[in-house]
C-alpha positions, 0 to 999 in steps of 0.5 A: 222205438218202443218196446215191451218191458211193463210189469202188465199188459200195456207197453210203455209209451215213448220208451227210448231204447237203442238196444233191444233184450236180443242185443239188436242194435236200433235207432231212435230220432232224438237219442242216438250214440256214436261209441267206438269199439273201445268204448263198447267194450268198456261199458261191458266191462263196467257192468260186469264188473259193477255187479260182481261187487254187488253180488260179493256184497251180499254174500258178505252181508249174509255171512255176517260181515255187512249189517246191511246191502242194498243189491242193485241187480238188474239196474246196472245199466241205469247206473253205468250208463247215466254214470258214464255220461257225468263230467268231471265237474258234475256233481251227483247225489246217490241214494244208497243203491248207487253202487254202479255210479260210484264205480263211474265216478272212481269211488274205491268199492271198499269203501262203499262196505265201509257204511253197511260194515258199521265202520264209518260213515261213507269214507269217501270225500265227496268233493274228490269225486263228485259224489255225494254220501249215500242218502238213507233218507228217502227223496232228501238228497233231491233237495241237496242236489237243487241247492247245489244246481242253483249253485252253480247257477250263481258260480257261473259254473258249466256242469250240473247235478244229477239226483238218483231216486227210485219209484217210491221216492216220487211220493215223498214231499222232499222229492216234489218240493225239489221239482218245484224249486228246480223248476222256479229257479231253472236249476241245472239239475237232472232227476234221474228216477230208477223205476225197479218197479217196487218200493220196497213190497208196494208196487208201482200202482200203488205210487202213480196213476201215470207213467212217472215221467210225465209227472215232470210236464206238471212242474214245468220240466221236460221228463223221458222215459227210458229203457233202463236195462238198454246201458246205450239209451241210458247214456245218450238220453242221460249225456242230453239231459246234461247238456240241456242242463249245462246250457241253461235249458234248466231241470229234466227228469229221466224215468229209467224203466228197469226192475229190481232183480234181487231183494230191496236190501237183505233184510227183506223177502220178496218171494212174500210179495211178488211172484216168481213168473214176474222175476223170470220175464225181467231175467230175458231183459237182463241188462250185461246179456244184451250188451254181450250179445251185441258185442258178439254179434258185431265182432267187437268182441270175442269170447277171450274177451270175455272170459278176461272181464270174467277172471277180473271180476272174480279177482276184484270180488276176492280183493274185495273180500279180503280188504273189507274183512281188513277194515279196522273197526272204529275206536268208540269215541270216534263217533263224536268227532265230526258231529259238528265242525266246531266245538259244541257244549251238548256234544262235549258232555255227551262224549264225557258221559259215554268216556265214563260209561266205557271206563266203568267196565274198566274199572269194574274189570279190576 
């Protein structure tokens, strides 16, 4: 039931796993999952298919066609797995990591580049697919995420929310004021930390004193500890976390113990921080290795179905590339027409002033 995945010496406790690194399938007493073989492969496919996005990303971002990418390699299986557990009517409220949650709630990848390309503003409509714009603002979309429990709470509604956040975020006021209220009030709300063990180059000992789950029995809520890079133990403790939720049984938090593989986003080096040993024993852990040797080993899949999610994943990367160099980019003027629902006098004049700055050029062009 527990396994050896710290940063340390010591093992966490109480981790729940259901797939050990070697893809050994094993039982826990509280979180168990019933998936067919459909659904096994399905999962596969899922973060095979998450992390090729990921990696096109970031080789877009390096040849100059993104500012920005936050990599999520090595937390695919948080994402996919608490991803895959979310209803339809469940709302969830991402950072800018949650790349892998987005696919699960069928955001076209596109448009996740749109924001990090400089040509809009997240461009998906969040009430479509039950999924917040990504939040750059440490720990806030917790708070957004226990307004909207607490909503539905008053609609009457059966679904719940689930907020994404890292390790880091857990110091921030935003993110301790949201337990707080979610407790208070029994919101339908699940806090789902991903542990990748570094905000940005600060390390986990330098955020808490204990595990981060057991933060939540301070608040009043149950938390959990799981294996974040075991996609099974992330969705059947994740499916329960929600269910709770959903009947009334209010707040939770999942801990997923899992490690950030690449940089914090491109624009950091973490060869300054951290050492290279630390990064070779999390690639033994690696999250689509596990599920593939399952897959393998049970005869659920063969290697013809592998090679078929490896073509697609290299076609998606390609289409991927070709519709991001596509994007338009924005008319200047834009950038004022959705600042604030209604007419606003300093919004107004700021778009006359910035209209007169770019006609000067114009006019100085004659």
């Amino acid at each position: 039931m527990t396994a050896d995945v710290s940063r340390g010496a010591q093992s966490p406790p109480e981790l729940v796993q259901l797939l050990t690194p070697e893809g050994e399938r094993i039982e826990h007493p509280d979180y168990d999952i019933d998936l067919t073989a459909e659904e096994l492969r399905g999962l596969y496919r899922d973060l095979v298919l998450v992390r090729r996005i990921d990696l096109e990303a970031v080789a877009l971002q390096r040849q100059g066609e993104l500012g920005l990418w936050a990599s999520l390699l090595g937390q695919e299986a948080a994402q996919v797995g608490s991803g895959r557990a979310l209803t339809d009517a469940d709302m969830a409220f991402p950072t800018y990591r949650e790349h892998g949650v987005a696919w699960c709630r069928k955001v076209d990848p596109v448009q996740l580049l749109g924001m990090f390309r400089g040509v809009n503003h997240g461009g998906w409509d969040p009430v479509e697919h039950n999924f917040h714009l990504y939040t750059i603002v440490i720990g806030s979309q917790t708070l957004h995420a226990v307004g909207y429990a607490m909503g539905i709470q008053r609609d009457g509604a059966e679904s719940a929310a689930i907020a994404y956040f890292g390790d880091g975020a857990t110091s921030q006021g935003d993110v301790n004021e949201a337990f707080i209220w979610a407790s208070v009030f029994n919101a339908p709300v699940v806090f789902f930390c991903q542990n990748n063990q570094w905000a940005i180059s600060e390390p986990l000992e330098k955020q808490t004193r204990i595990p981060l789950y057991r933060r939540a029995a301070g608040f009043g809520f149950p938390g959990v500890r799981v294996d974040g890079n075991d996609v099974l133990a992330c969705l059947a403790v994740t499916r329960k976390a929600l269910a709770d939720a959903r009947s009334g049984q209010g707040p939770s938090m999942i801990e997923a113990f899992t490690y950030r593989m690449g940089a914090h986003t491109t624009s950091d080096d973490p060869t300054r921080y951290r050492v290279a040993d630390e990064l070779e024993s999390w690639k033994l852990k690696d999250p689509i290795e596990r599920v593939k040797a399952y897959l393998a080993k049970s005869g659920i899949a063969d290697q013809s179905y592998f090679d078929a999610i490896d073509a697609e994943a290299d076609e998606l990367g390609r289409d991927l590339r070709r519709r991001c160099l596509a994007m338009p980019d924005p008319q200047p003027m834009a950038m004022f027409d959705h600042v604030y629902a209604e007419p606003h006098a300093l919004v107004a004049e700021e778009r006359e002033q910035y209209a007169a700055y770019l006609n000067s050029f114009e006019e100085g062009a004659r």
